[in-house]
C-alpha positions as CSV (number, residue, x, y, z in Angstrom):
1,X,8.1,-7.6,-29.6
2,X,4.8,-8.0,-28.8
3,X,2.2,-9.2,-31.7
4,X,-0.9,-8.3,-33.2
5,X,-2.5,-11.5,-31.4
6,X,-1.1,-11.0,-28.1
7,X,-2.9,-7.6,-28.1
8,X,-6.0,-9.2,-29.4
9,X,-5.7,-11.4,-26.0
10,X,-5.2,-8.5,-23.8
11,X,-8.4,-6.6,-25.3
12,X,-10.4,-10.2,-24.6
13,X,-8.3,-10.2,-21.0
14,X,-9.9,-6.9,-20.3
15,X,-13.2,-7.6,-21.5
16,X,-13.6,-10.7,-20.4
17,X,-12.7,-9.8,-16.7
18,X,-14.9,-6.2,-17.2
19,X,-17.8,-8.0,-18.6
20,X,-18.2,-5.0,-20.5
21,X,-18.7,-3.2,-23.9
22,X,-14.9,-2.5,-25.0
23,X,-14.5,0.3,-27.1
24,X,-11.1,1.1,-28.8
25,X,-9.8,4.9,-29.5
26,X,-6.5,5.6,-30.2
27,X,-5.0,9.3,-30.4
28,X,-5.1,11.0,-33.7
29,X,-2.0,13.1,-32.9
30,X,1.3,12.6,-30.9
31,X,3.6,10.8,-30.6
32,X,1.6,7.4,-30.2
33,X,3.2,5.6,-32.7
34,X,6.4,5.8,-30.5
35,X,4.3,3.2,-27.9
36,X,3.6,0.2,-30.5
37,X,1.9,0.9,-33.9
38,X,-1.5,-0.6,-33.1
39,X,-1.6,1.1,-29.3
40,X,-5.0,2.4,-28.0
41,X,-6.9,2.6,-25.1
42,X,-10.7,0.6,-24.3
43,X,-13.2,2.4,-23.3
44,X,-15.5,0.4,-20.9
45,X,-18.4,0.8,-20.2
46,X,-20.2,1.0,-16.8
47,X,-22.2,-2.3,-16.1
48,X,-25.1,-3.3,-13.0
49,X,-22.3,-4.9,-11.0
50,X,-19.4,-2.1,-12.2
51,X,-20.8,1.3,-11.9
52,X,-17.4,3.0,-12.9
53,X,-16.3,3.9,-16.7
54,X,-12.6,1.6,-17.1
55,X,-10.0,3.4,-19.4
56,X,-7.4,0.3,-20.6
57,X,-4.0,0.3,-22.3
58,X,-3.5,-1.8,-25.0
59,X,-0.2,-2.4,-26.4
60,X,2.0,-0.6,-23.9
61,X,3.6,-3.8,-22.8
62,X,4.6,-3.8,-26.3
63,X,8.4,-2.6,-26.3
64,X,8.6,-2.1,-22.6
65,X,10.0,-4.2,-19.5
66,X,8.1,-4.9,-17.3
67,X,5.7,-5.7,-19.2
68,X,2.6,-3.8,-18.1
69,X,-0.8,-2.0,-18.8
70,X,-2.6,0.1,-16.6
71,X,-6.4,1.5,-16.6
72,X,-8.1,4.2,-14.9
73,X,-11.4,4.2,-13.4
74,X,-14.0,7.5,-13.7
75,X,-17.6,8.0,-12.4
76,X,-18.4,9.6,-15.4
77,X,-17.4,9.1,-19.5
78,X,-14.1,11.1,-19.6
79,X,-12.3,10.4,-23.5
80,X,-9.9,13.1,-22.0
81,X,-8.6,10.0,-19.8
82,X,-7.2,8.1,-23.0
83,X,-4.8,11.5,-23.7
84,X,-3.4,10.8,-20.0
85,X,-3.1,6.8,-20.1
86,X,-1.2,7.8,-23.9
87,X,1.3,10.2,-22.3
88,X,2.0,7.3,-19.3
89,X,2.5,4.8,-21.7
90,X,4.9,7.3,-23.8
91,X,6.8,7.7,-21.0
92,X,7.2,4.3,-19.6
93,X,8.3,3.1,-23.2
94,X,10.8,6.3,-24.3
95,X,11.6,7.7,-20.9
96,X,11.7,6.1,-17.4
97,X,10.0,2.1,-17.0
98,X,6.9,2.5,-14.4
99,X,6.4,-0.5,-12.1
100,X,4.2,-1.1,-8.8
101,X,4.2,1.5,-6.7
102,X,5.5,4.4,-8.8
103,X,3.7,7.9,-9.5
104,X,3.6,9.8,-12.5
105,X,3.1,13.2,-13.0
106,X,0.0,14.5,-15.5
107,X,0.9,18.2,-15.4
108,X,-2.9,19.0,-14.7
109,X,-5.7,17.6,-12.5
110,X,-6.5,14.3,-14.1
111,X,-10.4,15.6,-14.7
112,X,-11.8,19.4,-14.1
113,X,-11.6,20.4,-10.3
114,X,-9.5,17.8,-9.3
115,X,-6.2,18.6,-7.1
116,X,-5.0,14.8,-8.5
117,X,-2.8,16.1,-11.0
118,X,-0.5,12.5,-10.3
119,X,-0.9,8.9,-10.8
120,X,-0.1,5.9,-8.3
121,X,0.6,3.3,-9.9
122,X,-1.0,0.1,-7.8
123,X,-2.7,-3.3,-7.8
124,X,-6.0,-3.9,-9.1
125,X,-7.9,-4.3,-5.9
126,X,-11.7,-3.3,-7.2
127,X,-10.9,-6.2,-9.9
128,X,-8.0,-8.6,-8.4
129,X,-5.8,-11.2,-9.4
130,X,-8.3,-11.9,-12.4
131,X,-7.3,-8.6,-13.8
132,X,-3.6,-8.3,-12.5
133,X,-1.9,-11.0,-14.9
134,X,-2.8,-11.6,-18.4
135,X,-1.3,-14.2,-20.1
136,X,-0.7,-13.4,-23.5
137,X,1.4,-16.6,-24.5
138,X,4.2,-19.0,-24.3
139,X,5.6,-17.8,-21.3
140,X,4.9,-14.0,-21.4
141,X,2.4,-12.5,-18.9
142,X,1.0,-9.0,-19.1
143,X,0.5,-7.4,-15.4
144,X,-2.5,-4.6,-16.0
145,X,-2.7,-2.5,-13.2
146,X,-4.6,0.9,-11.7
147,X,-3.2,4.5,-12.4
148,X,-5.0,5.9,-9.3
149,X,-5.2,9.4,-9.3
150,X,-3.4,11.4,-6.2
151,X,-2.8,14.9,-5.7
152,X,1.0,16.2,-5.6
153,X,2.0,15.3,-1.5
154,X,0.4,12.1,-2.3
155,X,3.2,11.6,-4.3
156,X,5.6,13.2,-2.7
157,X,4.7,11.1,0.7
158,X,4.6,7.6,-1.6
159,X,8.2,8.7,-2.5
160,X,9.4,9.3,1.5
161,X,7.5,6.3,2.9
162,X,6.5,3.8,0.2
163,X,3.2,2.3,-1.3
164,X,2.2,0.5,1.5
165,X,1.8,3.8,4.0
166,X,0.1,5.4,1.6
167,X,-2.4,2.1,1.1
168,X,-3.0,2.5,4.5
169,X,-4.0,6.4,4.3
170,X,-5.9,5.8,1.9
171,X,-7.8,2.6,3.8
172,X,-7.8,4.9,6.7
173,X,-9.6,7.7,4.9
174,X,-12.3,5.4,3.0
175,X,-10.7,7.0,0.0
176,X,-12.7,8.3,-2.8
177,X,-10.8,7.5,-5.5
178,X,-12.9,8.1,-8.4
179,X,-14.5,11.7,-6.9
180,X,-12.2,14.0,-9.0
181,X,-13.0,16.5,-6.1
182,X,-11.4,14.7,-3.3
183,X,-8.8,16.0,-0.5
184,X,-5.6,15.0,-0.5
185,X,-5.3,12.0,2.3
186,X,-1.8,13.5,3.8
């Protein structure tokens, strides 16, 4: 079980490496609770050398293995992006465990217009290895990394040919990922 201080070390993890304002909101209904008492999700602020809003899990490493958190990045202040990092966690703690290279489904375009209604799961490459592993004590290390939105044969191509091929589309394509209007890169 993870503690109230090990949480407290991931929210200075995150800020630390953001350089940011952090901002905590936690859902008011749902099944939250399920995820770890004190779960929530940061709100970060955009900054002169980070130009992107940052939506961080806190706390759904908690009762999970592996031991992850993943964040979302948005050109714009989106707090509906806190009600789609919540349902992720949810599922990764009660249903199926999410890992590197897996996608999720968010039943809806992950902000209005978007085709992206999925999430990749993937390294932190805008932040790196500062970002990717948190330790948050004797022994136990956190791995935070991106839910990137994709649309639904994004997906469905990461399941046939892996995370790497996909990587490579979306290098190919100088991928857009934080334009919720974006087409699909297969």
């Amino acid at each position: 079980m993870v503690s109230d201080l090990s949480l407290d070390r991931i929210v200075k993890h995150y800020c630390s490496v953001f350089k940011s304002t952090c901002t905590p909101i936690s859902m008011s209904i749902g099944p939250w609770r399920e995820i770890h008492s004190h779960f929530h999700v940061l709100e970060v602020e955009p900054t002169d050398h980070r130009e992107l809003w940052t939506y961080a899990t806190v706390g759904m490493s908690a009762r999970a293995r592996p031991a992850l958190e993943l964040h979302m990045v948005s050109m714009k202040q989106d707090r509906t992006l806190v009600q789609l990092l919540t349902a992720t966690a949810h599922y990764h703690v009660t249903g199926r465990h999410l890992d590197l290279g897996h996608a999720v489904n968010f039943g809806r375009g992950w902000q209005k217009g978007s085709q992206c209604d999925h999430g990749l799961i993937s390294l932190p490459y805008l932040d790196g290895p500062s970002l990717e592993q948190c330790n948050i004590g004797t022994d136990r290390t956190v791995r935070c990394l991106w839910l990137i939105p994709i649309t639904a044969s994004e997906a469905k191509f990461n399941a046939e040919y892996g995370l790497e091929l996909l990587e490579q589309r979306f290098d190919n394509a100088d991928l857009q990922f934080a334009d919720p209007e974006r087409a699909s890169v297969v």
